[in-house]
C-alpha positions as CSV (number, residue, x, y, z in Angstrom):
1,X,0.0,0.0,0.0
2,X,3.4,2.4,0.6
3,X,3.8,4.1,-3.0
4,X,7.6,4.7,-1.6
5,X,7.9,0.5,-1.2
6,X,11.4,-0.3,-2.6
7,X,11.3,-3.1,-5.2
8,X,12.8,-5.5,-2.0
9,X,10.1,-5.0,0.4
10,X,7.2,-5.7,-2.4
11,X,9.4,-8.7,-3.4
12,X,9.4,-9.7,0.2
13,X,5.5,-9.3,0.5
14,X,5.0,-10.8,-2.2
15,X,7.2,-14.0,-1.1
16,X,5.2,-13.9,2.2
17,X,2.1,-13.3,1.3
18,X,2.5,-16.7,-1.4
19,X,4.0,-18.3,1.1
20,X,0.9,-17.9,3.5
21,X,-1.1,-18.7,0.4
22,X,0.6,-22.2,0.0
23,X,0.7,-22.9,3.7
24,X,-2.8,-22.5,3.9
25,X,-4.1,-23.9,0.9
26,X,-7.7,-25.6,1.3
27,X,-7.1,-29.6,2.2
28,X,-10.4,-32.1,0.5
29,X,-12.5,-33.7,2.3
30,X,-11.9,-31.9,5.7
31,X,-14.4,-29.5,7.8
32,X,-14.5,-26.0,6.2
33,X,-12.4,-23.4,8.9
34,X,-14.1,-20.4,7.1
35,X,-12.2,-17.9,8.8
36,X,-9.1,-19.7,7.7
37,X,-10.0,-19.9,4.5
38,X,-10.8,-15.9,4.2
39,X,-7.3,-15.9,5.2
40,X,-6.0,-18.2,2.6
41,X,-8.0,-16.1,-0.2
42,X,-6.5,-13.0,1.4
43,X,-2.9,-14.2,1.3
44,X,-3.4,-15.0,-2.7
45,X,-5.2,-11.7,-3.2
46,X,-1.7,-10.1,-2.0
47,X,0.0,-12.3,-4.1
48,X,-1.8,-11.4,-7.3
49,X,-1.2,-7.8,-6.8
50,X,2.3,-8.2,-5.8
51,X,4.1,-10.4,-8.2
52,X,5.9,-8.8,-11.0
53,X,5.0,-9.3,-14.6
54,X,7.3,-12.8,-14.6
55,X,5.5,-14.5,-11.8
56,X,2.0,-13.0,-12.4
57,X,1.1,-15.2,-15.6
58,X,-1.4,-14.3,-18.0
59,X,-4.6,-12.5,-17.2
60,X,-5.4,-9.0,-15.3
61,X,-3.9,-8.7,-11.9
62,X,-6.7,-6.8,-10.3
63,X,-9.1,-8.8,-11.9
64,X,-7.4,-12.1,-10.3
65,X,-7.3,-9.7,-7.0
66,X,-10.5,-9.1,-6.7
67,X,-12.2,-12.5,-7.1
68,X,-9.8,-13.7,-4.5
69,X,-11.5,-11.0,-2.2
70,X,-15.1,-12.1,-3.2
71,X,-14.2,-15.3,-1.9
72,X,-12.7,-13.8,1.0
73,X,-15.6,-12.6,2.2
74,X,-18.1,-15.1,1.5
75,X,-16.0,-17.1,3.4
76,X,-16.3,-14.4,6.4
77,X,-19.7,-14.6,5.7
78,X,-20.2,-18.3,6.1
79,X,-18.3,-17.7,9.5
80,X,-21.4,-15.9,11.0
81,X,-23.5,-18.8,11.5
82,X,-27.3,-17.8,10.9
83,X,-26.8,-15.0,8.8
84,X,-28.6,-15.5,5.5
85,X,-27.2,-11.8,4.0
86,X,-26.8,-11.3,0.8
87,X,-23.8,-12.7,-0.7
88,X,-20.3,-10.7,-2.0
89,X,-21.3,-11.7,-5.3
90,X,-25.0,-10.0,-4.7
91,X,-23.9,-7.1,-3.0
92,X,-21.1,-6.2,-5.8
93,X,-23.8,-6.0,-8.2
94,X,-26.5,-4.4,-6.4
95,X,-23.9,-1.6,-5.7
96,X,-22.9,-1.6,-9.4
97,X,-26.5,-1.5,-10.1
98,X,-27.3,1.6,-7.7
99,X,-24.6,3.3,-9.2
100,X,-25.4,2.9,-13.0
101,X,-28.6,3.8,-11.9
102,X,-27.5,7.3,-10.6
């Protein structure tokens, strides 16, 4: 998020945040941890958006970003047990929708 990050420290976040990302990776046929997963989808968000154009691989960064976050927070949502709320996926396109609408 620093503007003023030197190419090391976003190389080092990057390495981190893939790291986390690996370590965490969903394991089959095991009980869902949601929260853990929302972590896991956060740690490969970061890793989208920091790997350089080498390690990236084909396809927009933000775009790859950003549906890692959408399953972030389903996942967070899935945490709180009983709530029925609309979905990341649902509330991404009403807002699009109130705002085309504007």
């Amino acid at each position: 998020m620093d503007p003023n990050s030197t190419e090391e420290e976003c190389e080092d976040a990057f390495h981190s945040a893939k790291a986390y990302a690996i370590h965490s990776y969903t394991e089959c046929g095991r009980d869902t941890d949601w929260a853990r997963q929302a972590e896991h989808f956060v740690a490969t968000a970061a890793a989208c958006l920091l790997a350089d154009d080498d390690t990236a691989g084909a396809g927009n960064r933000a775009w790859k970003a950003a549906m890692q976050v959408r399953n972030a927070r389903n996942c967070a949502l899935m945490e709180q047990e009983g709530d029925a709320g609309e979905n990341e996926a649902d509330r991404q396109y009403r807002i699009a929708t109130e705002f085309l609408e504007a």
